[in-house]
TINU-121835 format. One record per residue: residue number from 0; x, y, z of N, C-alpha, C, CB in turn; residue in three letters. Coordinates in nm, 2 decimals, decimal comma, always signed. Glycine has a CB too. Example, Ala and Ser with C-alpha at 12.3 -4.5 7.8 and 13.67 -1.06 7.14 Angstrom:
<atom k="0" n_c1="+1,32" n_c2="-0,57" n_c3="+0,78" ca_c1="+1,23" ca_c2="-0,45" ca_c3="+0,78" c_c1="+1,32" c_c2="-0,33" c_c3="+0,78" cb_c1="+1,13" cb_c2="-0,45" cb_c3="+0,90" r="ala"/>
<atom k="1" n_c1="+1,28" n_c2="-0,22" n_c3="+0,71" ca_c1="+1,37" ca_c2="-0,11" ca_c3="+0,71" c_c1="+1,29" c_c2="+0,00" c_c3="+0,79" cb_c1="+1,41" cb_c2="-0,06" cb_c3="+0,57" r="ser"/>
// end
This chain:
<atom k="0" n_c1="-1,67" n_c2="-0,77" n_c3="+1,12" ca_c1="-1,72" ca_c2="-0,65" ca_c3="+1,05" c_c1="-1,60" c_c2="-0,57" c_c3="+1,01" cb_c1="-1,82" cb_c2="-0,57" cb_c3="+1,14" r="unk"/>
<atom k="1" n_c1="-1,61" n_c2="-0,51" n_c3="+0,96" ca_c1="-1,51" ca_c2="-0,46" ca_c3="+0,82" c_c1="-1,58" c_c2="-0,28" c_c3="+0,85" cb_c1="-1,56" cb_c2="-0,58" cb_c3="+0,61" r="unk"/>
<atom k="2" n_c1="-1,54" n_c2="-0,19" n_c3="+0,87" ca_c1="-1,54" ca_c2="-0,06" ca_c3="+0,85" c_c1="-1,44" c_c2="+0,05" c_c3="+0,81" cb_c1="-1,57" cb_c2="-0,03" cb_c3="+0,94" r="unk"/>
<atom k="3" n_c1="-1,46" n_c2="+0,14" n_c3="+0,78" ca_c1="-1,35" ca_c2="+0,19" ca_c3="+0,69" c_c1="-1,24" c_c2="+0,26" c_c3="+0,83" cb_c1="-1,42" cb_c2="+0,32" cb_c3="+0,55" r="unk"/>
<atom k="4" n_c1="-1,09" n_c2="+0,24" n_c3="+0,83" ca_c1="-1,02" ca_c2="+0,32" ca_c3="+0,92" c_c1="-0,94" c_c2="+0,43" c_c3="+0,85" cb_c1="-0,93" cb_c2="+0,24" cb_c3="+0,99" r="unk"/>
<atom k="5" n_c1="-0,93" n_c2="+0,37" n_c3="+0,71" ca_c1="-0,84" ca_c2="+0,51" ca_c3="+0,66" c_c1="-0,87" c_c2="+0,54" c_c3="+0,50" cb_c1="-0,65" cb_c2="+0,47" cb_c3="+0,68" r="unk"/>
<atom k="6" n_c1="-0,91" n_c2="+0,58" n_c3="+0,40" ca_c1="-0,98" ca_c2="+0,66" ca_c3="+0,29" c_c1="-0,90" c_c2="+0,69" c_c3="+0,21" cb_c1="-1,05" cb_c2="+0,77" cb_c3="+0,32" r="unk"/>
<atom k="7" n_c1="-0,81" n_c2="+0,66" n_c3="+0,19" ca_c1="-0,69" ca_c2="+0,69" ca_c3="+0,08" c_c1="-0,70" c_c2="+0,59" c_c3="-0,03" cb_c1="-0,52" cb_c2="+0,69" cb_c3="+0,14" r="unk"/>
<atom k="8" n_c1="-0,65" n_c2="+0,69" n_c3="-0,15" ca_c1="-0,74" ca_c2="+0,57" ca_c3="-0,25" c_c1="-0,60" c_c2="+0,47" c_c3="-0,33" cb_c1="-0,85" cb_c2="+0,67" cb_c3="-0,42" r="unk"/>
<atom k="9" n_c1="-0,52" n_c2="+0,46" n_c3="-0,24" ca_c1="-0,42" ca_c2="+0,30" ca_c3="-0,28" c_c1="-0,28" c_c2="+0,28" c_c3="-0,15" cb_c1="-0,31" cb_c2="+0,31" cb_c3="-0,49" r="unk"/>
<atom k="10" n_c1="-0,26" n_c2="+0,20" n_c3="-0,17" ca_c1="-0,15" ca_c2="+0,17" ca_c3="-0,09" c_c1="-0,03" c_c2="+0,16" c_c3="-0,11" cb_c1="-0,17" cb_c2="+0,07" cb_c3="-0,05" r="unk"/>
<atom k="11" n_c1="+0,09" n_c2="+0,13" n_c3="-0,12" ca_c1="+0,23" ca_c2="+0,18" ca_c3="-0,18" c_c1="+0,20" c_c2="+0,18" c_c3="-0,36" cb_c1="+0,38" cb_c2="+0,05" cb_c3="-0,13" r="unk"/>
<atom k="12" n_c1="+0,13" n_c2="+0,09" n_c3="-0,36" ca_c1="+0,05" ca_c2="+0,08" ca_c3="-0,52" c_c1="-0,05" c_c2="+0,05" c_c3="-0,55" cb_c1="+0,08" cb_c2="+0,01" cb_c3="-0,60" r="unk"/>
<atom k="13" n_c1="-0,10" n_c2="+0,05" n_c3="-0,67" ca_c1="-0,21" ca_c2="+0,04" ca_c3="-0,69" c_c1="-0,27" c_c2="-0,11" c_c3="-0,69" cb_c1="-0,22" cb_c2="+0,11" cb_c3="-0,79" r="unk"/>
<atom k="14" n_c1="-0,37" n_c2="-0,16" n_c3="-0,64" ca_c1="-0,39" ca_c2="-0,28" ca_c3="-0,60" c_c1="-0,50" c_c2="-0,36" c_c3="-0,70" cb_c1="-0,42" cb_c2="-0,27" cb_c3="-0,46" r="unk"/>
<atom k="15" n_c1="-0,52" n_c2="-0,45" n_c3="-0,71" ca_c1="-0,65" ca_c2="-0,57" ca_c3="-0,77" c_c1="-0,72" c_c2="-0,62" c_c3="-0,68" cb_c1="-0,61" cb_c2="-0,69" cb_c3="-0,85" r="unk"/>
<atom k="16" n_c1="-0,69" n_c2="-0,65" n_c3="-0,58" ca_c1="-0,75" ca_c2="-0,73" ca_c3="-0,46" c_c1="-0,67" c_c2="-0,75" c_c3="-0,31" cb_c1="-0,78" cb_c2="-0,87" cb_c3="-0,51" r="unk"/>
<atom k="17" n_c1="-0,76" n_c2="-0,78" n_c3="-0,22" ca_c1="-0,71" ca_c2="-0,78" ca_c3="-0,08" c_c1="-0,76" c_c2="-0,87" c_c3="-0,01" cb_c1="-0,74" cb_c2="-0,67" cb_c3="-0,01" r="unk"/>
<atom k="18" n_c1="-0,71" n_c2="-0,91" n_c3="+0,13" ca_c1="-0,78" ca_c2="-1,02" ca_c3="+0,20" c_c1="-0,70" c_c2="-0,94" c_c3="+0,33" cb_c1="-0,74" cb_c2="-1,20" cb_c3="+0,15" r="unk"/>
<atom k="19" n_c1="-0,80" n_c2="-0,99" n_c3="+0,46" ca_c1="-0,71" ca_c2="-0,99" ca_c3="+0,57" c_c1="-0,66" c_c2="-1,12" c_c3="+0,66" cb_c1="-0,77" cb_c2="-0,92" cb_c3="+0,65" r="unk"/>
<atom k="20" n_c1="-0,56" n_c2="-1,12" n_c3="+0,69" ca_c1="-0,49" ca_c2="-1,25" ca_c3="+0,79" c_c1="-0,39" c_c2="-1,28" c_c3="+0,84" cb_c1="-0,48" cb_c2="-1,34" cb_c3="+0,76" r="unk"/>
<atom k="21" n_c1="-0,36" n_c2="-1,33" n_c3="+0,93" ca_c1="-0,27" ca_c2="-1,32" ca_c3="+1,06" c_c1="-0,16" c_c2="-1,38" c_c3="+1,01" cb_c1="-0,31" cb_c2="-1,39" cb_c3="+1,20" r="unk"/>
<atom k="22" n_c1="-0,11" n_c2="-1,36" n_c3="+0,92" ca_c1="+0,03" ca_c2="-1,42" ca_c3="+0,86" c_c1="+0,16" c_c2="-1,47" c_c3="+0,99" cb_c1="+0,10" cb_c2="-1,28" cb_c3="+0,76" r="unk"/>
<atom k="23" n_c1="+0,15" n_c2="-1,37" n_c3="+1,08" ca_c1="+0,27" ca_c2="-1,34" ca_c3="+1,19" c_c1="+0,23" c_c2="-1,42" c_c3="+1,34" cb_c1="+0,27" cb_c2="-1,15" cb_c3="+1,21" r="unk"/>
<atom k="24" n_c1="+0,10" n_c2="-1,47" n_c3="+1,34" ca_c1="+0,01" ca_c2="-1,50" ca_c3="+1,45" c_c1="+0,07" c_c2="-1,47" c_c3="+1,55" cb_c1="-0,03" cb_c2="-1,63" cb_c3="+1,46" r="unk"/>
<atom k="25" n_c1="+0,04" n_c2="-1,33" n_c3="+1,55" ca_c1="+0,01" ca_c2="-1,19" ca_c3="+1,64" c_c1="-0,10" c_c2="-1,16" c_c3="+1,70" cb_c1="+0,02" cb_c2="-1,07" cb_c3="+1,57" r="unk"/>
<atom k="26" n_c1="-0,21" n_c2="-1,23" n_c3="+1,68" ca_c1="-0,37" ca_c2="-1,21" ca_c3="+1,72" c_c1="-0,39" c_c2="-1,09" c_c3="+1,66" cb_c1="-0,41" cb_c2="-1,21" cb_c3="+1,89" r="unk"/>
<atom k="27" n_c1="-0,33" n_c2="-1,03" n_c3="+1,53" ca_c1="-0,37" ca_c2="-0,90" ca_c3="+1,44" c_c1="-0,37" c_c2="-0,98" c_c3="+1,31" cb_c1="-0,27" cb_c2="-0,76" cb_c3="+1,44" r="unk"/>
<atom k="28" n_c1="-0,49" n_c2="-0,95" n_c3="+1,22" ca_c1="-0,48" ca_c2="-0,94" ca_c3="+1,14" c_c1="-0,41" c_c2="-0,84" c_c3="+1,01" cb_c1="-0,55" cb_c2="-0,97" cb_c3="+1,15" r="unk"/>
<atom k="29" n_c1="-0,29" n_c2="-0,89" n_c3="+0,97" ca_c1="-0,29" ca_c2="-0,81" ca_c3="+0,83" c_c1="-0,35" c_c2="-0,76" c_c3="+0,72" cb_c1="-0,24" cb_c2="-0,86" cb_c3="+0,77" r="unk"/>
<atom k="30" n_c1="-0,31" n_c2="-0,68" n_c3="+0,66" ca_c1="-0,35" ca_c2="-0,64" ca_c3="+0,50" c_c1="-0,28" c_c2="-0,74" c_c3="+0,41" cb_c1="-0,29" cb_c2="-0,48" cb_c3="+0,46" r="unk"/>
<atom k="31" n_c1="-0,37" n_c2="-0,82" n_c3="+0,35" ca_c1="-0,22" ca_c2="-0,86" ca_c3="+0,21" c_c1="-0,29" c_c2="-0,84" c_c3="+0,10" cb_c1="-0,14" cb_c2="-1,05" cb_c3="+0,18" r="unk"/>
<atom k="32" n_c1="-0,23" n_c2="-0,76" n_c3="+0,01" ca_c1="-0,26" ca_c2="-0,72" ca_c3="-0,12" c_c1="-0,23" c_c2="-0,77" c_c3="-0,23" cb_c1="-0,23" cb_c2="-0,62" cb_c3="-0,12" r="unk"/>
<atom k="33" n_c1="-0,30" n_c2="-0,76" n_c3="-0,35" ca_c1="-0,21" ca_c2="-0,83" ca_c3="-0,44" c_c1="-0,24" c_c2="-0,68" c_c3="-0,53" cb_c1="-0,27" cb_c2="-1,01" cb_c3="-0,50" r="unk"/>
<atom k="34" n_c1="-0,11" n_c2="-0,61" n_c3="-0,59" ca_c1="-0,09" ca_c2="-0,51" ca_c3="-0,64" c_c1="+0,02" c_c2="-0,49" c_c3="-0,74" cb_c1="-0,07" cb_c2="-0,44" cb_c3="-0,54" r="unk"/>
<atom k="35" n_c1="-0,02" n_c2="-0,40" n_c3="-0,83" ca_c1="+0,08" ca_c2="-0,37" ca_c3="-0,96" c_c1="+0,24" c_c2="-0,37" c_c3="-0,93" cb_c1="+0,04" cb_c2="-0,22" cb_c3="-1,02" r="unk"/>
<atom k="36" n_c1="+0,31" n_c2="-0,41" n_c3="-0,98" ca_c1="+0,52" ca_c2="-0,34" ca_c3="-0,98" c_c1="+0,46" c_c2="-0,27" c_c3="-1,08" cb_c1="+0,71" cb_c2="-0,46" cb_c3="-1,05" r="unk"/>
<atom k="37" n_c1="+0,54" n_c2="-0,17" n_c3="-1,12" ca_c1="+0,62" ca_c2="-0,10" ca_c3="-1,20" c_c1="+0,59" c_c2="-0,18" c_c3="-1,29" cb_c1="+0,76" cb_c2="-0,08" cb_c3="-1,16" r="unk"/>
<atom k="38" n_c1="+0,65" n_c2="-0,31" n_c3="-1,34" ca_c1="+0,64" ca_c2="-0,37" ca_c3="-1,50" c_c1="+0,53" c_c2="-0,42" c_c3="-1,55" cb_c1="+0,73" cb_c2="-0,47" cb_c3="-1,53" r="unk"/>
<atom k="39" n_c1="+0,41" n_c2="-0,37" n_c3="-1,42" ca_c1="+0,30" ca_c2="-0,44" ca_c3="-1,52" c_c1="+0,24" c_c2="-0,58" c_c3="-1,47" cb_c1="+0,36" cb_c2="-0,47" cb_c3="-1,66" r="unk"/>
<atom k="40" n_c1="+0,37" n_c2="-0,66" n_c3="-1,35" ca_c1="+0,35" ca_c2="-0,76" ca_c3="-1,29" c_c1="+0,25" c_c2="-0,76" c_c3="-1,17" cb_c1="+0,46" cb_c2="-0,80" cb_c3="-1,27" r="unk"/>
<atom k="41" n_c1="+0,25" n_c2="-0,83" n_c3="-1,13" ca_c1="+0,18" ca_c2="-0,84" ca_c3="-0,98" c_c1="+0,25" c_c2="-0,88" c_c3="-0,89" cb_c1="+0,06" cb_c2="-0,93" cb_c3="-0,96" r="unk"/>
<atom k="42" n_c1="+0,25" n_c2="-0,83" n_c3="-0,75" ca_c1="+0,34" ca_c2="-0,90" ca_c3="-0,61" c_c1="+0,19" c_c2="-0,88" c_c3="-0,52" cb_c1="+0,53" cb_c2="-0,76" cb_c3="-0,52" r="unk"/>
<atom k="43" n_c1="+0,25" n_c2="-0,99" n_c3="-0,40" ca_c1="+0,16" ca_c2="-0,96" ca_c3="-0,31" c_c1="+0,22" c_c2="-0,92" c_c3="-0,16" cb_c1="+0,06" cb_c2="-1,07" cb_c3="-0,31" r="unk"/>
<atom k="44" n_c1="+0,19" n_c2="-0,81" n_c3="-0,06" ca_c1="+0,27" ca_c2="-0,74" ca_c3="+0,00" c_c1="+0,15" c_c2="-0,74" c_c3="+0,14" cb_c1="+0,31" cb_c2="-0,59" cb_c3="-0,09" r="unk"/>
<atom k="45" n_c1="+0,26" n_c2="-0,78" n_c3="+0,23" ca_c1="+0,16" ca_c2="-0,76" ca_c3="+0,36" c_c1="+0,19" c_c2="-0,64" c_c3="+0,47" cb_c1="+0,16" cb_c2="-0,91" cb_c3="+0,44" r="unk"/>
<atom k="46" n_c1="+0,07" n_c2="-0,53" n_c3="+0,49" ca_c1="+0,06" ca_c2="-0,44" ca_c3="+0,55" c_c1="+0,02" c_c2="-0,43" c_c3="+0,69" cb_c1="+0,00" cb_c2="-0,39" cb_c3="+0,50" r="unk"/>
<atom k="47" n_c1="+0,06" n_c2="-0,37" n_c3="+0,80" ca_c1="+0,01" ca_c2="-0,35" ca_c3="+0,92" c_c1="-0,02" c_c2="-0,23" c_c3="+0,92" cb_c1="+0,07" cb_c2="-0,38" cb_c3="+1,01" r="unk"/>
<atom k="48" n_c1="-0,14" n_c2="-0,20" n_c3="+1,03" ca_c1="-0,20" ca_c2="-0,07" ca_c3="+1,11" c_c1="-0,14" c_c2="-0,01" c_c3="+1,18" cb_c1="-0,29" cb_c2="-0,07" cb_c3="+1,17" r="unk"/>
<atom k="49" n_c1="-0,12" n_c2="+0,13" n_c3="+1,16" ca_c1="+0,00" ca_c2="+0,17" ca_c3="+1,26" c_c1="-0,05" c_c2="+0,30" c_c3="+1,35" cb_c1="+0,15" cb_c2="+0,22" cb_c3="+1,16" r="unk"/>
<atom k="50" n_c1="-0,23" n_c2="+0,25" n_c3="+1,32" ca_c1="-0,26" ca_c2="+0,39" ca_c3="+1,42" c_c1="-0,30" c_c2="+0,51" c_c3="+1,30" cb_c1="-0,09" cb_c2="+0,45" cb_c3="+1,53" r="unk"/>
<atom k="51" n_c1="-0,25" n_c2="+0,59" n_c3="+1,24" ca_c1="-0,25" ca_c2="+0,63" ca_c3="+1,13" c_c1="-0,28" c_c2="+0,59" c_c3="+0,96" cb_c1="-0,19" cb_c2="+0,66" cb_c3="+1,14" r="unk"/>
<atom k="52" n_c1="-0,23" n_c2="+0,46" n_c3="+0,93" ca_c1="-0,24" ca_c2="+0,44" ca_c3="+0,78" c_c1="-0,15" c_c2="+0,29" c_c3="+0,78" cb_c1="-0,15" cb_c2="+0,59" cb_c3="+0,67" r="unk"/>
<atom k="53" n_c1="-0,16" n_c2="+0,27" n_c3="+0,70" ca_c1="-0,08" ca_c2="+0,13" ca_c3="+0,65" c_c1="+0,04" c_c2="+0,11" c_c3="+0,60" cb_c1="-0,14" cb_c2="+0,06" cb_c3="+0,57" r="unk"/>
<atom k="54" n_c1="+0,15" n_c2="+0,04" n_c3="+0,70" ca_c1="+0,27" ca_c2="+0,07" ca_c3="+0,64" c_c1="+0,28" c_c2="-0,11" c_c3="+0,62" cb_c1="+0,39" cb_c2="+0,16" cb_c3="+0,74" r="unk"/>
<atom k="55" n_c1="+0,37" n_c2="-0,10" n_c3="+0,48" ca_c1="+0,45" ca_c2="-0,21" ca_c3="+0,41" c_c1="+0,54" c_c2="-0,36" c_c3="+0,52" cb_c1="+0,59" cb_c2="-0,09" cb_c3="+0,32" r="unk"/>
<atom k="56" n_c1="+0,52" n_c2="-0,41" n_c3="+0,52" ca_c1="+0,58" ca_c2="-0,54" ca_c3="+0,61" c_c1="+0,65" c_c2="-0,62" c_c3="+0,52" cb_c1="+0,47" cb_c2="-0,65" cb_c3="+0,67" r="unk"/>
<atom k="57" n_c1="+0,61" n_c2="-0,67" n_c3="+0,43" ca_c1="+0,65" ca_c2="-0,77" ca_c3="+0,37" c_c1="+0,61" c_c2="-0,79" c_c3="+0,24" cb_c1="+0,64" cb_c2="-0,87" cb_c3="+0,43" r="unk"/>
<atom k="58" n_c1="+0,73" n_c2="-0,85" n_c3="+0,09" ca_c1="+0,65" ca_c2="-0,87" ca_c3="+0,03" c_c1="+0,67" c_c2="-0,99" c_c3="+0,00" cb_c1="+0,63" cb_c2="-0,79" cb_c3="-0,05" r="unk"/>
<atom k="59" n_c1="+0,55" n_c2="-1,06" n_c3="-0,02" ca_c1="+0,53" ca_c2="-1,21" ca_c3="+0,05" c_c1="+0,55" c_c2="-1,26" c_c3="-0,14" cb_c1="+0,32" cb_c2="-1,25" cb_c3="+0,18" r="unk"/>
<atom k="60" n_c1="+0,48" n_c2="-1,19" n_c3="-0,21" ca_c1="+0,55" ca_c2="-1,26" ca_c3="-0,37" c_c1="+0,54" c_c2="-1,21" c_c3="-0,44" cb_c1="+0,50" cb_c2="-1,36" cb_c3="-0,45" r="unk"/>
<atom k="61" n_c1="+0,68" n_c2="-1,19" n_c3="-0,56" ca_c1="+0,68" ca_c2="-1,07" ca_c3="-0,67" c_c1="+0,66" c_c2="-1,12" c_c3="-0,81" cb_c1="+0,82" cb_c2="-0,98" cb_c3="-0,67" r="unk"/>
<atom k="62" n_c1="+0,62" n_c2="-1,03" n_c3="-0,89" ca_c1="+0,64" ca_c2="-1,08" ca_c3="-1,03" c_c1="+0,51" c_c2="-1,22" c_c3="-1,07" cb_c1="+0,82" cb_c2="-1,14" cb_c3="-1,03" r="unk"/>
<atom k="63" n_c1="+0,44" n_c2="-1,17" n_c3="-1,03" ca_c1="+0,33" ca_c2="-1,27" ca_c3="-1,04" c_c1="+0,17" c_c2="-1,24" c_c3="-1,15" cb_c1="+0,28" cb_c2="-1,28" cb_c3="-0,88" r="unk"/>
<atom k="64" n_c1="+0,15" n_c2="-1,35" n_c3="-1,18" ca_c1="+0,04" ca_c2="-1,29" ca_c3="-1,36" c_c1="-0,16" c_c2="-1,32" c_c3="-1,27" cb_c1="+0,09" cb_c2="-1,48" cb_c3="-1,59" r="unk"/>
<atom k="65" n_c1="-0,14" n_c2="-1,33" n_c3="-1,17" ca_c1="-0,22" ca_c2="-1,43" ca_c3="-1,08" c_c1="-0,37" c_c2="-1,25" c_c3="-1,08" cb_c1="-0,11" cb_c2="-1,50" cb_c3="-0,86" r="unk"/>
<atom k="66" n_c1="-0,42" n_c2="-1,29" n_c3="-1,09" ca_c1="-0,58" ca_c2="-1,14" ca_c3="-1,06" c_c1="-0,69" c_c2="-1,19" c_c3="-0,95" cb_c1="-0,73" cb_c2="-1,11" cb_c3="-1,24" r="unk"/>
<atom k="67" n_c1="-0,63" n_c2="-1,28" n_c3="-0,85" ca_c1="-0,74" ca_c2="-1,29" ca_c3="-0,75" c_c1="-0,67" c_c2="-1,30" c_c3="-0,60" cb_c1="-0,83" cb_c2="-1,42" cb_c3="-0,79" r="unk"/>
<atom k="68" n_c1="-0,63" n_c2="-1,24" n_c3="-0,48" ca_c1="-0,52" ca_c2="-1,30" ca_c3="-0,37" c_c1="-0,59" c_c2="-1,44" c_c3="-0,33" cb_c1="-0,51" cb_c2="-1,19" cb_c3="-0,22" r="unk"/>
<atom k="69" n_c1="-0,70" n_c2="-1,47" n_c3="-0,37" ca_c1="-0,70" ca_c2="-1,64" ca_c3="-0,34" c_c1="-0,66" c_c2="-1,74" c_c3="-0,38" cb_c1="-0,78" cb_c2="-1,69" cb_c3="-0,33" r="unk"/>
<atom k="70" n_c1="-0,59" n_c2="-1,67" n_c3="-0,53" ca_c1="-0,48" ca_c2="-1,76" ca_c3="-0,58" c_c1="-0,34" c_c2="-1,81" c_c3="-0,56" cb_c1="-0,48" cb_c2="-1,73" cb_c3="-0,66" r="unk"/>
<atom k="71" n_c1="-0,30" n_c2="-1,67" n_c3="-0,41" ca_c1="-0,22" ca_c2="-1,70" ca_c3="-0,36" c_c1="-0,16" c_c2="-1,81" c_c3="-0,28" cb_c1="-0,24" cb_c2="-1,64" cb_c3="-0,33" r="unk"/>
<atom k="72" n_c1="-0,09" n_c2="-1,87" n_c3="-0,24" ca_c1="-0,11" ca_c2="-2,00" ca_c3="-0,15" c_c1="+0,02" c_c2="-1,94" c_c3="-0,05" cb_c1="-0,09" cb_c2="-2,19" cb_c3="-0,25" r="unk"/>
<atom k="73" n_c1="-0,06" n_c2="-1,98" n_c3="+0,10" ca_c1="-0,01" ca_c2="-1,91" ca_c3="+0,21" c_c1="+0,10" c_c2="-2,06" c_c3="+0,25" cb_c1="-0,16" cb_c2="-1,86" cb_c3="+0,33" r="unk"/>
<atom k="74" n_c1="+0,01" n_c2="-2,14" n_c3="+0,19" ca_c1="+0,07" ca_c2="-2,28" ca_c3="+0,29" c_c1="+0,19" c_c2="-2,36" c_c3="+0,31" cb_c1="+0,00" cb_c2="-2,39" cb_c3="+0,27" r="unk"/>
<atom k="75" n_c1="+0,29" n_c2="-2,35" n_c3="+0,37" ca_c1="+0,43" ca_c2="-2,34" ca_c3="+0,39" c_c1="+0,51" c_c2="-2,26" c_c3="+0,39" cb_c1="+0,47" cb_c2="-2,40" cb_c3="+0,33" r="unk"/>
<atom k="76" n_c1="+0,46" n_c2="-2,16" n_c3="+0,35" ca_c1="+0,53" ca_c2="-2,03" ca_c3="+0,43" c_c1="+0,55" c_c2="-2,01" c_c3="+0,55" cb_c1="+0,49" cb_c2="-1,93" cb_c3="+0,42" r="unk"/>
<atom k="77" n_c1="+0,70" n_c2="-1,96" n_c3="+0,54" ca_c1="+0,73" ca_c2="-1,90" ca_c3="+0,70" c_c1="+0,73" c_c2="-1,74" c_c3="+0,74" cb_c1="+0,88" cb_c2="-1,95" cb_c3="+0,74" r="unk"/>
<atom k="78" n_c1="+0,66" n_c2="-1,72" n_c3="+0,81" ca_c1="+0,60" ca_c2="-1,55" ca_c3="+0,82" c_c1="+0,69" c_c2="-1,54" c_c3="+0,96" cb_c1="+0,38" cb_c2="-1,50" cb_c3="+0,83" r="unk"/>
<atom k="79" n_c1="+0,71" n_c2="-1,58" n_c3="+1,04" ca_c1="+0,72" ca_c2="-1,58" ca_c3="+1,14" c_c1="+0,87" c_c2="-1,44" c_c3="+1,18" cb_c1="+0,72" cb_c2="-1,73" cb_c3="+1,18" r="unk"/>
<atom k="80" n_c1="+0,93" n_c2="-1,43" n_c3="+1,07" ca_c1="+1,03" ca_c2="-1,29" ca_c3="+1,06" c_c1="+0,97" c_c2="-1,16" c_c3="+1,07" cb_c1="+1,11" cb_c2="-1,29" cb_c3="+0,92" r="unk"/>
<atom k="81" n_c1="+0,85" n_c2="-1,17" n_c3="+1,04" ca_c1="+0,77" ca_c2="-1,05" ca_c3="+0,98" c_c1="+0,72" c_c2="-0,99" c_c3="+1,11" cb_c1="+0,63" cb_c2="-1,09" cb_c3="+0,86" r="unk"/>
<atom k="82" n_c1="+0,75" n_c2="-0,88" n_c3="+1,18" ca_c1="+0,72" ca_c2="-0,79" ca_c3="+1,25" c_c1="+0,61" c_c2="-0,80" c_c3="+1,30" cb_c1="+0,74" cb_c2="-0,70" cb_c3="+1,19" r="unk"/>
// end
């Protein structure tokens, strides 16, 4: 179940879509976003809960033309640096 923790209307940027998942296998789930740069591109950026609001971790891919995070592909990545 999914309820709201924090009400602010974007995250370091402005975003298109979200998913949550344990990138770090922490037994927490992440935020990963897929959200605007600056040029118009897309990156996708993974967030943790810090008690207050969502701070920045990682950005897992930049410069990307992709409008859905399930077009993302997680699979062979190594997260395991990520906090």
């Amino acid at each position: 179940m999914i309820y709201p923790k924090w009400l602010g209307s974007r995250l370091s940027s402005p975003f298109v879509d979200f998913d949550f998942c344990d990138i770090n296998h922490d037994g927490i789930a992440e935020l990963i976003a897929l959200e605007y740069q600056k040029d118009g591109l897309k990156r996708v950026m993974a967030y943790e809960w810090t008690g207050f609001g969502f701070s920045g971790i990682a950005i897992l891919g930049k410069n990307l033309l992709m409008d859905s995070i399930s077009e993302f592909c997680f699979e062979g990545r190594d997260f395991n640096e990520i906090h």
